[in-house]
PyMOL CGO cylinders between C-alpha atoms (Angstrom):
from pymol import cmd
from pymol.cgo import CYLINDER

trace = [
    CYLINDER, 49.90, -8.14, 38.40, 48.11, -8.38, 41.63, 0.3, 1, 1, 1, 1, 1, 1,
    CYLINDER, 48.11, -8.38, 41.63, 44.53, -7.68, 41.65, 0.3, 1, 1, 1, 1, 1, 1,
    CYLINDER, 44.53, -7.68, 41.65, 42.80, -5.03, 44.19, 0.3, 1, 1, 1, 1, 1, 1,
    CYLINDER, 42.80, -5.03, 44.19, 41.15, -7.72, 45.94, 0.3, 1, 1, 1, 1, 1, 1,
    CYLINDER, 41.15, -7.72, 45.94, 44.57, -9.38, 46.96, 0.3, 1, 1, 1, 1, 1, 1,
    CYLINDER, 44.57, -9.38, 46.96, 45.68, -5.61, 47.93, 0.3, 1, 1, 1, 1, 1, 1,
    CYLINDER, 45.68, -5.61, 47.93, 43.23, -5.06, 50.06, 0.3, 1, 1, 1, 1, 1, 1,
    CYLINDER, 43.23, -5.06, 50.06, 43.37, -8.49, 51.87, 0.3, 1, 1, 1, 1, 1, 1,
    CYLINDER, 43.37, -8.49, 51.87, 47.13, -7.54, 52.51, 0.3, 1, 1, 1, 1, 1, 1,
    CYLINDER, 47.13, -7.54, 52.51, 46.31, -4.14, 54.03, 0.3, 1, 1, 1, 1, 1, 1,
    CYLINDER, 46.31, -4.14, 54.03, 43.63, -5.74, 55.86, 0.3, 1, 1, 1, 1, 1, 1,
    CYLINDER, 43.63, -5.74, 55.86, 46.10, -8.09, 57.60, 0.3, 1, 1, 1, 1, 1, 1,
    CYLINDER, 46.10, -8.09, 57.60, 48.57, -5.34, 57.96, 0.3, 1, 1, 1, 1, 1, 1,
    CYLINDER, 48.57, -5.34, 57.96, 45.70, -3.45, 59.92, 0.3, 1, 1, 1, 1, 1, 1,
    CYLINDER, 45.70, -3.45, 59.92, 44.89, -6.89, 62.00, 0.3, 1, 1, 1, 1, 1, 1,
    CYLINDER, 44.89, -6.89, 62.00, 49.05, -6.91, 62.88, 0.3, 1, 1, 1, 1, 1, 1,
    CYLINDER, 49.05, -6.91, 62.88, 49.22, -3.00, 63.58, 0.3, 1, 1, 1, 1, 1, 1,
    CYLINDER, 49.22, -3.00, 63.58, 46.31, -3.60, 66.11, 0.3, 1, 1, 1, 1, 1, 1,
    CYLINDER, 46.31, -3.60, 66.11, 47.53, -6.28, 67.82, 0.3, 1, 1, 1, 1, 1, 1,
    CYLINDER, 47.53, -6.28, 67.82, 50.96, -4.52, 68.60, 0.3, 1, 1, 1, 1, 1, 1,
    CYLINDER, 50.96, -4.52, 68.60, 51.66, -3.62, 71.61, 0.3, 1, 1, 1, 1, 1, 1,
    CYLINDER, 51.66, -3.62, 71.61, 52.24, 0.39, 70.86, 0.3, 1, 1, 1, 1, 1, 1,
    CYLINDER, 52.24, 0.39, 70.86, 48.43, -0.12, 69.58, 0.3, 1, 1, 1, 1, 1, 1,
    CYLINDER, 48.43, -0.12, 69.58, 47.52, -1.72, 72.64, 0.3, 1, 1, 1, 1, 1, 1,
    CYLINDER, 47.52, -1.72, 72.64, 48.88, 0.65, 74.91, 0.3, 1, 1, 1, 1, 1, 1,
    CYLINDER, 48.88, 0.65, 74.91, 47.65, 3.57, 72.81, 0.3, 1, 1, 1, 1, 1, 1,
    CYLINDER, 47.65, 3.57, 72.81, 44.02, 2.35, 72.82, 0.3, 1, 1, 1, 1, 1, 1,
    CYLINDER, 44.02, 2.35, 72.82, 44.51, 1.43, 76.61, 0.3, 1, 1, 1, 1, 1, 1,
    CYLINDER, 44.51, 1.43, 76.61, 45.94, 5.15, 77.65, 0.3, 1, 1, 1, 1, 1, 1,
    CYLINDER, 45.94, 5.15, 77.65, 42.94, 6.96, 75.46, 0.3, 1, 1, 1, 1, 1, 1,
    CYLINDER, 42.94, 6.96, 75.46, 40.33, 4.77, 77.18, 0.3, 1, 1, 1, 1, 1, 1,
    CYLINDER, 40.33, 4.77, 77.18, 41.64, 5.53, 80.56, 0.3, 1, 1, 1, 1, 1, 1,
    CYLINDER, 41.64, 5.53, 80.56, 41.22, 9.61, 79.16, 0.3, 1, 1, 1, 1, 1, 1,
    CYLINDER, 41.22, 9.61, 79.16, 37.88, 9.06, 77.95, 0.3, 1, 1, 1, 1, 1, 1,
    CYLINDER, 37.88, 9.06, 77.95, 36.77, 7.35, 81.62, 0.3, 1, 1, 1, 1, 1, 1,
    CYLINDER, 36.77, 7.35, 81.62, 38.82, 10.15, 83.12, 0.3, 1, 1, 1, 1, 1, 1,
    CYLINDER, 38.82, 10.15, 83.12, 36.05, 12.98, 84.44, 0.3, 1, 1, 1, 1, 1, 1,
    CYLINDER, 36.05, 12.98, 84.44, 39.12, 15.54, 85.52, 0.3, 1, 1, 1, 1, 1, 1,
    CYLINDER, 39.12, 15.54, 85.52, 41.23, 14.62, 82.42, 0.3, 1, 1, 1, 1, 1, 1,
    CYLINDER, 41.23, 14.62, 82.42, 37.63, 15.23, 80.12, 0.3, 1, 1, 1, 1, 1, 1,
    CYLINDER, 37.63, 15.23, 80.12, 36.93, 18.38, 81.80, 0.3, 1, 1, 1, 1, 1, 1,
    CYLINDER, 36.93, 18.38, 81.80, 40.76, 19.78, 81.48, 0.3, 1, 1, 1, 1, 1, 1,
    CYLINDER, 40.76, 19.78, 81.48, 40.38, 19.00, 77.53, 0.3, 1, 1, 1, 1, 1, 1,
    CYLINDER, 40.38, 19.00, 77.53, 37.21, 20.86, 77.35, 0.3, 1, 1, 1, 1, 1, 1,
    CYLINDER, 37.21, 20.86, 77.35, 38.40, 23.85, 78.92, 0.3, 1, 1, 1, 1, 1, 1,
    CYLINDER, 38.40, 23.85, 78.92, 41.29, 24.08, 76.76, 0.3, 1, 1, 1, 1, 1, 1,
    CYLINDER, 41.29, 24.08, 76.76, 39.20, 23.33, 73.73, 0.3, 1, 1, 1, 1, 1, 1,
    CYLINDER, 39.20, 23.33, 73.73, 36.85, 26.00, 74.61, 0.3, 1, 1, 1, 1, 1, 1,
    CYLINDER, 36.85, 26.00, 74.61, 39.99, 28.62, 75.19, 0.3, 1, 1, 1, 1, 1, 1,
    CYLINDER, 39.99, 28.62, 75.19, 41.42, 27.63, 72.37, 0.3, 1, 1, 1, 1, 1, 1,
    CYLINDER, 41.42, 27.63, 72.37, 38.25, 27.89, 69.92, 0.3, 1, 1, 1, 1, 1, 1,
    CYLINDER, 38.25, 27.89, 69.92, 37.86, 31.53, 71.94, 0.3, 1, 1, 1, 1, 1, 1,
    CYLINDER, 37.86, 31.53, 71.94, 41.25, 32.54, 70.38, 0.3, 1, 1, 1, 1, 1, 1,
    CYLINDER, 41.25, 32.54, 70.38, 40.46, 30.97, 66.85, 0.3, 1, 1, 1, 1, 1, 1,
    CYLINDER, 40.46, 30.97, 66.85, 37.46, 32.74, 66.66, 0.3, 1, 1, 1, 1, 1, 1,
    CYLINDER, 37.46, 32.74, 66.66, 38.30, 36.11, 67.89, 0.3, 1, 1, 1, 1, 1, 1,
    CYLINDER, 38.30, 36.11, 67.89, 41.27, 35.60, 64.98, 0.3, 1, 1, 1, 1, 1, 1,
    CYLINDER, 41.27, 35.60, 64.98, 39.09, 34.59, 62.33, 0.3, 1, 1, 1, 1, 1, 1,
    CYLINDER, 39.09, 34.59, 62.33, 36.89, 37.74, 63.18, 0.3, 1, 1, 1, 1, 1, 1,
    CYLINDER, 36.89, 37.74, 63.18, 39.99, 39.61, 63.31, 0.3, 1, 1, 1, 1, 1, 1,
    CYLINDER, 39.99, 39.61, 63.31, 39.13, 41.02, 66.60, 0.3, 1, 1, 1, 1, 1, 1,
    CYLINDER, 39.13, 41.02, 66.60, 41.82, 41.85, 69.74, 0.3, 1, 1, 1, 1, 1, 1,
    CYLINDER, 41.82, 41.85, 69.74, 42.72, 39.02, 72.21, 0.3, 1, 1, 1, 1, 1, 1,
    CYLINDER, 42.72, 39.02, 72.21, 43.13, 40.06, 75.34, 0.3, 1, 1, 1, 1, 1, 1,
    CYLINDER, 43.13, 40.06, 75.34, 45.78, 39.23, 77.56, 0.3, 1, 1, 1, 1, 1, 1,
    CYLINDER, 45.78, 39.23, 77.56, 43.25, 37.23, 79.69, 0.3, 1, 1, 1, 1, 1, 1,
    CYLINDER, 43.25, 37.23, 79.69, 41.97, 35.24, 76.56, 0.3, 1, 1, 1, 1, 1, 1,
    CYLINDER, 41.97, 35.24, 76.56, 45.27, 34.12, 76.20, 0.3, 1, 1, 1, 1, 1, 1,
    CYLINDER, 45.27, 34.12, 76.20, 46.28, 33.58, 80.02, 0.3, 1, 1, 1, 1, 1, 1,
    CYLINDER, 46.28, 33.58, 80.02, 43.34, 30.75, 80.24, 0.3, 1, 1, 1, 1, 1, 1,
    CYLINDER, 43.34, 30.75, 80.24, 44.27, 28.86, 76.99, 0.3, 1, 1, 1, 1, 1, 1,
    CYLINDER, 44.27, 28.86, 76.99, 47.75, 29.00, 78.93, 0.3, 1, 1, 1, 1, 1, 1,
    CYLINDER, 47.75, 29.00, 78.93, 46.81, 27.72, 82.37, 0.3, 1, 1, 1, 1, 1, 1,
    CYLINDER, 46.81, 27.72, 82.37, 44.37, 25.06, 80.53, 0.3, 1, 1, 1, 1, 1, 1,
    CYLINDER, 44.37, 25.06, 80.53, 46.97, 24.04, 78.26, 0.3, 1, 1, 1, 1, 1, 1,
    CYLINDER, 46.97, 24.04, 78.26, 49.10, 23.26, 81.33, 0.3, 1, 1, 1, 1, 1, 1,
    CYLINDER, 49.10, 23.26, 81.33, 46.78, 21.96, 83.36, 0.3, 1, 1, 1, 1, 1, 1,
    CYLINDER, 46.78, 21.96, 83.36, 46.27, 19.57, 80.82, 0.3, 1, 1, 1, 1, 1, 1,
    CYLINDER, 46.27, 19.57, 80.82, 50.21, 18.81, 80.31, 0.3, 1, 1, 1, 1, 1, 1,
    CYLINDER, 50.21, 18.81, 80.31, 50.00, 17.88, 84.31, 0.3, 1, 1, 1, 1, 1, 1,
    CYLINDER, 50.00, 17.88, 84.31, 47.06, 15.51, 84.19, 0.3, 1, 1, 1, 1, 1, 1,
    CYLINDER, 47.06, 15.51, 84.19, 48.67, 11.94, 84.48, 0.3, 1, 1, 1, 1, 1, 1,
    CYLINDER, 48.67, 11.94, 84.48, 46.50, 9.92, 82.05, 0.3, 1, 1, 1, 1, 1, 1,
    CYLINDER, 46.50, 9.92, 82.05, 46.77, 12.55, 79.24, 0.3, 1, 1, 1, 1, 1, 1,
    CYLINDER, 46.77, 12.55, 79.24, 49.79, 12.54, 79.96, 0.3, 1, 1, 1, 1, 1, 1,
    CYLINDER, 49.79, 12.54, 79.96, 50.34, 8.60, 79.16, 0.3, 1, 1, 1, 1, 1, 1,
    CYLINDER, 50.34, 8.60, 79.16, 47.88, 8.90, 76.33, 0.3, 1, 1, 1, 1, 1, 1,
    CYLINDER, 47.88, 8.90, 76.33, 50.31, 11.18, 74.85, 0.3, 1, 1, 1, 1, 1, 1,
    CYLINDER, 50.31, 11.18, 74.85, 53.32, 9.66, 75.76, 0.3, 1, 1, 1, 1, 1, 1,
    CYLINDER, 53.32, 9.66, 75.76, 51.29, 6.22, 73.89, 0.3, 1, 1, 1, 1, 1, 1,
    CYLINDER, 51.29, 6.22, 73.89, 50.43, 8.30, 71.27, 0.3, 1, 1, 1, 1, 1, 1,
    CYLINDER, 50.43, 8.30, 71.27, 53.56, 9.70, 70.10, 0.3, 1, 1, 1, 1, 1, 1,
    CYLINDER, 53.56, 9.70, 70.10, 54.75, 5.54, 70.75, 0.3, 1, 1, 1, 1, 1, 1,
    CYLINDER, 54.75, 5.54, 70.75, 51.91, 4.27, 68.21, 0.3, 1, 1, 1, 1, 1, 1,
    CYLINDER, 51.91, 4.27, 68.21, 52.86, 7.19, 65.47, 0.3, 1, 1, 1, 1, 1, 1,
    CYLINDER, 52.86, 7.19, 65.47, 55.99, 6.51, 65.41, 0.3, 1, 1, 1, 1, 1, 1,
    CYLINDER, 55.99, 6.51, 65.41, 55.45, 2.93, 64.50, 0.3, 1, 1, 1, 1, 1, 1,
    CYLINDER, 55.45, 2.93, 64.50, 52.60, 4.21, 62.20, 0.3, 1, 1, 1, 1, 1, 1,
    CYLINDER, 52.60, 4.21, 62.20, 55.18, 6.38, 60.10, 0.3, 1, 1, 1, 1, 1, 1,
    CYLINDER, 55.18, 6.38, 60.10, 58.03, 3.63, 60.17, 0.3, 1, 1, 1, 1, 1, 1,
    CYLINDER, 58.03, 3.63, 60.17, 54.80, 1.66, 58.62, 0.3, 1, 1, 1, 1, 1, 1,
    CYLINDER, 54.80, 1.66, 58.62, 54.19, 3.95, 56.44, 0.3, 1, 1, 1, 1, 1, 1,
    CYLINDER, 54.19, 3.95, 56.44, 57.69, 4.40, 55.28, 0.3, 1, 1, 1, 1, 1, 1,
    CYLINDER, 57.69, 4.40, 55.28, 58.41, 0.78, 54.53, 0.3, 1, 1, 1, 1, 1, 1,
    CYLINDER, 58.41, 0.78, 54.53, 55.12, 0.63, 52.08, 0.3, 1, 1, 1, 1, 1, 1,
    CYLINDER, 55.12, 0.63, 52.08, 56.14, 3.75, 50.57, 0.3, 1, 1, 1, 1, 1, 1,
    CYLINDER, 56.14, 3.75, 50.57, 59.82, 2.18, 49.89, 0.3, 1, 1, 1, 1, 1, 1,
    CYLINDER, 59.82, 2.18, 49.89, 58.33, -1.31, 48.91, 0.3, 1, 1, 1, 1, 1, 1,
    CYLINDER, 58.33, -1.31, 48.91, 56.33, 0.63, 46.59, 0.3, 1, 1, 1, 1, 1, 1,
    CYLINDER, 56.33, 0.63, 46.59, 58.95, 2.74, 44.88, 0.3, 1, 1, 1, 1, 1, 1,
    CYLINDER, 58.95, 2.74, 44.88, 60.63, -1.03, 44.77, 0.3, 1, 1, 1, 1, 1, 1,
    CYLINDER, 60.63, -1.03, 44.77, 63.35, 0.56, 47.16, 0.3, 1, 1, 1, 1, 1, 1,
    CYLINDER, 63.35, 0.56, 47.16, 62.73, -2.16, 49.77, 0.3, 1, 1, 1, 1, 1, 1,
    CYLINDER, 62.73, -2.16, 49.77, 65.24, -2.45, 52.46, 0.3, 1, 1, 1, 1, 1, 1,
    CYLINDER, 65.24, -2.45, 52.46, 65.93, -6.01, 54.11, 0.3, 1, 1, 1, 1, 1, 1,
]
cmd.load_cgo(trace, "trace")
């Protein structure tokens, strides 16, 4: 029976070989060129901020107006047109899928389904 020690040194090395891959790389690379993106950060806020507007006016069960809904529109594609969230997203979607194939080969080795 393996001990949680050992366990944990495996997922440990799993996590060392995840972020050396190159999806990781990428992924990390794309969301630092968003975070030192001024344009990119102030897209994201304004959509946050629109969206948050219609979450709240929901919660409260108040009316959104047409015009509440027309900026979290234009922000939303403002954002889809800005090039490095658009990588970052394009990396992200890259690094889950790898994450869930990940995911589905512990799951399998765990259920002692393992596929070769």
């Amino acid at each position: 029976m393996n001990d949680l020690d050992d366990i944990l040194k495996g997922a440990r090395e799993l996590g060392k070989k995840i972020a050396e891959h190159g999806r990781s790389k990428q992924f990390q690379a794309a969301a630092k060129a968003v975070e030192a993106d001024k344009e990119a950060q102030s897209l994201m806020r304004s959509y946050r901020e629109a969206v948050n507007k219609i979450a709240t006016l929901e919660a409260q069960g108040k009316p959104i107006e047409p015009g509440d809904k027309r900026t979290a529109a234009e922000a939303q594609q403002k954002l889809a047109g800005n090039a490095p969230i658009k990588e970052m997203m394009k990396q992200q979607a890259n690094y889950m899928e790898m994450m869930h194939s990940v995911m589905g080969a512990i799951e399998e080795a765990a259920a002692g389904e393992e596929k070769a």
